[in-house]
C-alpha positions as CSV (number, residue, x, y, z in Angstrom):
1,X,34.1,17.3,3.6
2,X,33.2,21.3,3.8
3,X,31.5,21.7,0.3
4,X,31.1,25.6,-0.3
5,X,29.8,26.6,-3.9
6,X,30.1,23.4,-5.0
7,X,28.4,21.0,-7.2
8,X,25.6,19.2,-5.1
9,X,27.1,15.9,-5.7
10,X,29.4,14.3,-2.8
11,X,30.3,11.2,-4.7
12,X,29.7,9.4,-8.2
13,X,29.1,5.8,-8.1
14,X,29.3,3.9,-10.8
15,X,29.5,-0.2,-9.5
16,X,29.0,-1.8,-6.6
17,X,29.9,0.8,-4.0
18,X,27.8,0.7,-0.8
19,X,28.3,1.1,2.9
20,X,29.9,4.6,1.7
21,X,29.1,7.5,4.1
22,X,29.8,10.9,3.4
23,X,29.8,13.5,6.0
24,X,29.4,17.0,5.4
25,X,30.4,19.5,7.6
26,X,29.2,22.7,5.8
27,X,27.2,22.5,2.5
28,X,25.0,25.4,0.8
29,X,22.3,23.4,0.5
30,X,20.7,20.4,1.7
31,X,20.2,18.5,-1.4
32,X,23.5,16.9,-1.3
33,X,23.7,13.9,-2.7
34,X,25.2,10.4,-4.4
35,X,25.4,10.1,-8.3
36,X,23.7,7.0,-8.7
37,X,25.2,6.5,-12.8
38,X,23.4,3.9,-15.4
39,X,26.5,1.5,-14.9
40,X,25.3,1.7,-10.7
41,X,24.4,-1.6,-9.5
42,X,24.3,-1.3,-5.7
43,X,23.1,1.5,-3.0
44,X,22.8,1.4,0.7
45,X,25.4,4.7,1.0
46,X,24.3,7.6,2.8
47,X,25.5,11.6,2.6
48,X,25.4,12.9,6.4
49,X,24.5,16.6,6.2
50,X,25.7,18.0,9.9
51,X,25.3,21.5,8.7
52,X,22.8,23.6,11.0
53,X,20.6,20.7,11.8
54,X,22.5,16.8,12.2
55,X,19.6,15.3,13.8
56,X,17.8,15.2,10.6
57,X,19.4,12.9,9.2
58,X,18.0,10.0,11.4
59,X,15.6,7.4,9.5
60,X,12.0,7.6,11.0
61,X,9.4,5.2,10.7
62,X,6.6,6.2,7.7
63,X,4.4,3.4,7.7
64,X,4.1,0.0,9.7
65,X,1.9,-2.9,10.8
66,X,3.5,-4.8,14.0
67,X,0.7,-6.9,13.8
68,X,0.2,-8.3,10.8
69,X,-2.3,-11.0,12.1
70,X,-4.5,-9.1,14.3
71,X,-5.1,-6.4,11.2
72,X,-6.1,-9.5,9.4
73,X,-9.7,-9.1,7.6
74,X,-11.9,-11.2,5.1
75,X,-11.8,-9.8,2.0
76,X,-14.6,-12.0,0.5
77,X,-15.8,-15.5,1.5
78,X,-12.4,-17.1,0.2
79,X,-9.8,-14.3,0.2
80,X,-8.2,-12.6,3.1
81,X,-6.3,-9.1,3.1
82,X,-4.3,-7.2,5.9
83,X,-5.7,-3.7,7.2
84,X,-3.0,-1.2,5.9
85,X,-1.4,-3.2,3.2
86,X,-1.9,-3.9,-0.3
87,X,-2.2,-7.5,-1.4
88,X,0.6,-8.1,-3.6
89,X,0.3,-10.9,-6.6
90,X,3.5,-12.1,-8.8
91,X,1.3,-14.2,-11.6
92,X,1.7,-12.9,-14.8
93,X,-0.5,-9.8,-15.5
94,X,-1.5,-8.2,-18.3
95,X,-2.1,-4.9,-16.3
96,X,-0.4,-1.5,-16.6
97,X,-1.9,1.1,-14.3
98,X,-1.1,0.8,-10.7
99,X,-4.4,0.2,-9.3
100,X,-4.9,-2.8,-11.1
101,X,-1.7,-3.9,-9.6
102,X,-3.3,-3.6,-6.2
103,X,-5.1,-6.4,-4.2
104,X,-7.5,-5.1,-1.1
105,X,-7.2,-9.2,-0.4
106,X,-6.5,-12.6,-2.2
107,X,-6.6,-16.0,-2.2
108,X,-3.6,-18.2,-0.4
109,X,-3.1,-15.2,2.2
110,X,-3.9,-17.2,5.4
111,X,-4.2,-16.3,8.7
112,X,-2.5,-18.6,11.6
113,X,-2.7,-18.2,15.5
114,X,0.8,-15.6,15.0
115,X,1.0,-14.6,11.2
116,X,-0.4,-14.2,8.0
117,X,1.1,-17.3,5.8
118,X,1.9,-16.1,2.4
119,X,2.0,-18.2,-0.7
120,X,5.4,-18.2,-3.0
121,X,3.2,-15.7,-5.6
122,X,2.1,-13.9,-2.3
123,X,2.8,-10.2,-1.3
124,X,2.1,-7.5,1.2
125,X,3.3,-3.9,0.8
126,X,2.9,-0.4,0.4
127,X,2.3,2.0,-2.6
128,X,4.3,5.3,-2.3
129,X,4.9,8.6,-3.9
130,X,8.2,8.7,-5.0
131,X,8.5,11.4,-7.4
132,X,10.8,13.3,-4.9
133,X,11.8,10.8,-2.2
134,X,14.1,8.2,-3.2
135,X,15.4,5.8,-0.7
136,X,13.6,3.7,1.8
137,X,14.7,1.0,4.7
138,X,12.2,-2.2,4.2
139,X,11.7,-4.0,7.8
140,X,10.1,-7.7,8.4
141,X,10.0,-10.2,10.3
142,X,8.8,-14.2,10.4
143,X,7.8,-16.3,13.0
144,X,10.2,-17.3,15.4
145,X,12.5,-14.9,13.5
146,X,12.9,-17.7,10.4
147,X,15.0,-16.4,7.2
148,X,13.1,-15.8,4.0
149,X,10.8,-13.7,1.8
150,X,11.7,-11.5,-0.4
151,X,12.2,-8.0,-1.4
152,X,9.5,-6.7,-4.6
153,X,9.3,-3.5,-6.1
154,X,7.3,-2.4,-9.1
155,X,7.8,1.3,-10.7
156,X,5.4,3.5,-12.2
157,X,5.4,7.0,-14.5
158,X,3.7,10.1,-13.3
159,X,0.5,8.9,-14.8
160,X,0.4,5.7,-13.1
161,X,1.5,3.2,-15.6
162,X,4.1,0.8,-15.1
163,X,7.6,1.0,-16.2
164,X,9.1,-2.4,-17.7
165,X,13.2,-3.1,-17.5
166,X,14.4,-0.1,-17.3
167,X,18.2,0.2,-16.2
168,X,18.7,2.5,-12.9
169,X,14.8,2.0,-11.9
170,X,15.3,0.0,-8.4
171,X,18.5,-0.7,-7.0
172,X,18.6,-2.3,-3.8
173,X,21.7,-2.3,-1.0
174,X,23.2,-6.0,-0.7
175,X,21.2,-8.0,-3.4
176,X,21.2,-7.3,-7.0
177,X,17.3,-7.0,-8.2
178,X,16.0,-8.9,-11.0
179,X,13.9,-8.0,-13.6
180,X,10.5,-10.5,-13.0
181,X,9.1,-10.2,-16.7
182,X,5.4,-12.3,-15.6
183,X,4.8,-9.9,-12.4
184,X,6.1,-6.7,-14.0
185,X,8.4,-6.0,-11.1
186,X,11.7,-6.6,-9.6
187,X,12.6,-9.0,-6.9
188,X,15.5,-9.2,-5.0
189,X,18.0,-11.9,-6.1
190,X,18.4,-13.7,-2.9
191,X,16.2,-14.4,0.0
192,X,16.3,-12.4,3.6
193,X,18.5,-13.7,5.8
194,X,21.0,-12.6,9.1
195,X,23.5,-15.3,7.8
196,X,23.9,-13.7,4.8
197,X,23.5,-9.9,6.1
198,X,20.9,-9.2,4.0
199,X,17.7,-8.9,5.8
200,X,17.8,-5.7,6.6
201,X,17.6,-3.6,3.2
202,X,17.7,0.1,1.5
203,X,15.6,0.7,-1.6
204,X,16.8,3.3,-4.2
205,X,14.4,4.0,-7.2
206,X,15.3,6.0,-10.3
207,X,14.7,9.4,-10.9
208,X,12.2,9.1,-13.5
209,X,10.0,6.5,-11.2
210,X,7.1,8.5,-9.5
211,X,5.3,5.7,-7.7
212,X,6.1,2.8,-6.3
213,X,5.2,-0.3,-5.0
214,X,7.4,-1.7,-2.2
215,X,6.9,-4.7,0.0
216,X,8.1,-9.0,0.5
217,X,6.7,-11.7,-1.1
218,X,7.5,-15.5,-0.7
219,X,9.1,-16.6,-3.7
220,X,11.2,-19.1,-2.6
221,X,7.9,-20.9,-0.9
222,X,5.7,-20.3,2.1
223,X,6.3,-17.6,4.5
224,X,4.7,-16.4,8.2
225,X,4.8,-13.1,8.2
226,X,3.9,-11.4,11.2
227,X,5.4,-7.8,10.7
228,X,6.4,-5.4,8.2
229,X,7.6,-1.7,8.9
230,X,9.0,1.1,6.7
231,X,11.9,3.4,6.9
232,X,12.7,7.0,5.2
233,X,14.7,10.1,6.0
234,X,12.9,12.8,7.4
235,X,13.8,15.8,4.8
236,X,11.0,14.0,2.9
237,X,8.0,13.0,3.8
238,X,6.4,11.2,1.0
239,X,2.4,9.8,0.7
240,X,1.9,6.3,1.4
241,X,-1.1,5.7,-1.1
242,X,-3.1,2.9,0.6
243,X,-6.4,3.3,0.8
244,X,-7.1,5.8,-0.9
245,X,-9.7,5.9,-3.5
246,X,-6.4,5.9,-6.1
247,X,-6.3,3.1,-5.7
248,X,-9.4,0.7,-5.2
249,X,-11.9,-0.4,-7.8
250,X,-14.0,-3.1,-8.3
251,X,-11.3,-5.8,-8.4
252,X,-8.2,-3.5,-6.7
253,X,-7.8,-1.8,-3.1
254,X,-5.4,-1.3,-0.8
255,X,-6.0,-2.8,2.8
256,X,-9.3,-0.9,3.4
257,X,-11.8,-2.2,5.8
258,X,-14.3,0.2,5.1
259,X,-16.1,1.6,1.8
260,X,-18.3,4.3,1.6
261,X,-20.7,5.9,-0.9
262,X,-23.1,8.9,-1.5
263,X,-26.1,9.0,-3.6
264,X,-29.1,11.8,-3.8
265,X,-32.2,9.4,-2.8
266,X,-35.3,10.8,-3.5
267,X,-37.8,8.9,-1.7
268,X,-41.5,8.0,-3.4
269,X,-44.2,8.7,-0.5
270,X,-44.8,6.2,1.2
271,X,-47.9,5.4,3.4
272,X,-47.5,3.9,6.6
273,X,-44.9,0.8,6.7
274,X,-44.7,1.0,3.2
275,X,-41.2,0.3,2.1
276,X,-38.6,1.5,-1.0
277,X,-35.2,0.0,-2.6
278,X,-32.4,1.4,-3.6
279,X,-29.0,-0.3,-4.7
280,X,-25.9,1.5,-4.1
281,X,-22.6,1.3,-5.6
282,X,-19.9,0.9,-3.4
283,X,-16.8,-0.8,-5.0
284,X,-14.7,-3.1,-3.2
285,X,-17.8,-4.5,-1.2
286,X,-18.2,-8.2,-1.3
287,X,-21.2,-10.4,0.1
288,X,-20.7,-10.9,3.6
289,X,-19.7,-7.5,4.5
290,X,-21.4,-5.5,7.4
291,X,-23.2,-2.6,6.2
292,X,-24.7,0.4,7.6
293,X,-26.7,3.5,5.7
294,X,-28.1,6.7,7.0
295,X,-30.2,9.3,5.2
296,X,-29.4,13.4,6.0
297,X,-32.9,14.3,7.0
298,X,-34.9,15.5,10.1
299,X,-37.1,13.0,10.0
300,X,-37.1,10.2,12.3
301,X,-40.2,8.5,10.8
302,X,-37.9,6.3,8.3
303,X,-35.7,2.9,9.3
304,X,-32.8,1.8,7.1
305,X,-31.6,-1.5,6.6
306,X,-28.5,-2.1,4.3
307,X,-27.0,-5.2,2.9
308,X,-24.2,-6.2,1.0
309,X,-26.2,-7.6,-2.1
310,X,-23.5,-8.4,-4.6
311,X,-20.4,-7.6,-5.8
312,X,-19.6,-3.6,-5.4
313,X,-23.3,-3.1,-4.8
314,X,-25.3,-2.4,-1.3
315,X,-28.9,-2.8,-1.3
316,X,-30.8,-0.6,0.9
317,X,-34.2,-0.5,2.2
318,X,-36.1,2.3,3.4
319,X,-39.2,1.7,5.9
320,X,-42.0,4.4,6.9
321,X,-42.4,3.6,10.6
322,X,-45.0,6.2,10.9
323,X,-48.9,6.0,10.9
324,X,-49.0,8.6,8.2
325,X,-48.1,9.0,4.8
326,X,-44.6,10.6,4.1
327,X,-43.3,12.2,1.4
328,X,-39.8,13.3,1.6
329,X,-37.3,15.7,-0.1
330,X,-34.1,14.4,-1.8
331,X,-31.7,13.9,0.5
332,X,-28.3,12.0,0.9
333,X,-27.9,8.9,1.3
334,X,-24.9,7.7,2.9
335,X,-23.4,3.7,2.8
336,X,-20.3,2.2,4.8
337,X,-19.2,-1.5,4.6
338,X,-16.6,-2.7,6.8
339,X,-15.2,-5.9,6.1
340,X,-14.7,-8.5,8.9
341,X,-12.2,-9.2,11.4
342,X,-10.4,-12.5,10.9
343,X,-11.5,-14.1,14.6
């Protein structure tokens, strides 16, 4: 087609249209696009711009783990999570912001000698900005490249909290999504498979969703996942939201293995091997964690030890290795826990 002055809109779908390509040859924009109407219950079409630049319109990879088991990391004593990927849970929740949709790692995530082995209310995915880009290409793949898992999305408003059964929010290309009223999100209707050519899958979300949460779960049973990788066109280059603070608390994250903190610590004197404590908040740490601490001064008359104490909270201890009483100025106090490798 040669749109010139024209409406931005290269087709209006309002079924089960897809596999549709429209190719324009001169537009005056780039924003051409698909009407997507309320009645829409399919995507997976794709307008082709050629004007000025056709190269563009190739998919490019925004975020993947081709590992899944060697990013593997112990989230707490009895809960692994995956380095990169939030921890997705489909129980029914009584939460409505995103971060408290977010798991840094859970229970019935476990590691094998090739995969990560998720449970049917299992997950692992990605939270992205979406207030502008609209369509993504989900990826995985199972061990010995077995069928199953499927697609979950959850949608969220510009201030984070999540939008329930609303018509036109996800839309997926060759399964219908259902509304999951427990988990607050929508799964896809069928699992992943070649035989049924659906393993391979676009995601379209609505125009009013601003975040959202994309990745596979089990659903149908036990899966060994072993890679996950995520596709967008390049005119937009949307955030991918894990770990940032966003979205990590004291019971969320999202695939961080390290925390950090900074507190002023303004040291008591201390004679010679005396010793001072100070305990740090540093959400998302768990017992078992390594921990590290450091103090911005010029002095090199003071050792540190840190530990993970408790829950969220570091203990450090601060040791006058002199053989002189030192008393120092406020300074800052810096913490880092890393959580451990999955051996």
């Amino acid at each position: 087609m040669r749109m010139e002055a024209c409406s931005p809109l290269a087709a209006r779908h309002t079924a089960g249209a897809q596999d549709c390509e429209y190719d324009i040859a001169w537009t005056n924009t780039y924003l051409v696009g698909i009407d997507y109407t309320a009645t829409a219950n399919r995507c997976g079409n794709a307008v082709i711009n050629r004007h000025r630049a056709p190269a563009s319109r190739l998919l490019r990879v925004l975020e993947a783990v081709p590992n899944i088991r060697a990013a593997a990391f112990r989230q707490s004593a009895t809960e692994v999570g995956v380095e990169g990927l939030i921890t997705l849970a489909t129980s029914t929740t009584t939460a409505t912001f995103m971060a408290d949709f977010c798991f840094n790692g859970l229970t019935d995530v476990t590691p094998t000698d090739r995969a990560v082995t998720l449970a049917a209310n299992r997950g692992l995915g990605w939270m992205l900005d979406t207030s502008q880009a609209k369509e993504f290409a989900l990826a995985h793949w199972l061990t010995s490249g077995a069928s199953g898992g499927r697609l979950f999305v959850r949608v969220f408003d510009g201030a984070g909290n999540v939008r329930e059964d609303i018509a036109g929010d996800v839309l997926a290309s060759i399964t219908t999504m259902q509304w999951n009223g427990p988990a607050k999100g929508w799964n896809a209707g069928a699992p992943m498979d070649d035989a049924n050519f659906n393993r391979r899958q676009t995601i379209r979300v609505g125009a009013s969703v601003a975040y959202a949460q994309v990745g596979v779960i089990g659903f149908d049973g036990l899966i060994d996942l072993q890679s996950l990788r995520l596709y967008g066109l390049p005119e937009a280059a949307p955030a991918v939201l894990n770990g940032t603070p966003l979205l990590s608390g004291l019971l969320s994250g999202s695939g961080r293995r390290e925390f950090a903190a900074e507190v002023s610590w303004d040291l008591p004197s201390l004679a010679a091997g005396a010793t001072s404590l100070l305990d740090v908040s540093v959400p998302g740490a768990r017992v078992g964690d390594l921990a590290s601490a450091s103090l911005a001064t010029s002095s090199r008359f003071f050792e540190l030890d840190a530990t993970a104490w408790s829950n969220s909270t570091v203990r450090v201890l601060a040791r006058n290795v002199s053989n002189t009483t030192i008393d120092l100025a406020a300074a800052t106090l810096s913490v880092q826990v890393t959580k451990r490798r999955v051996p």
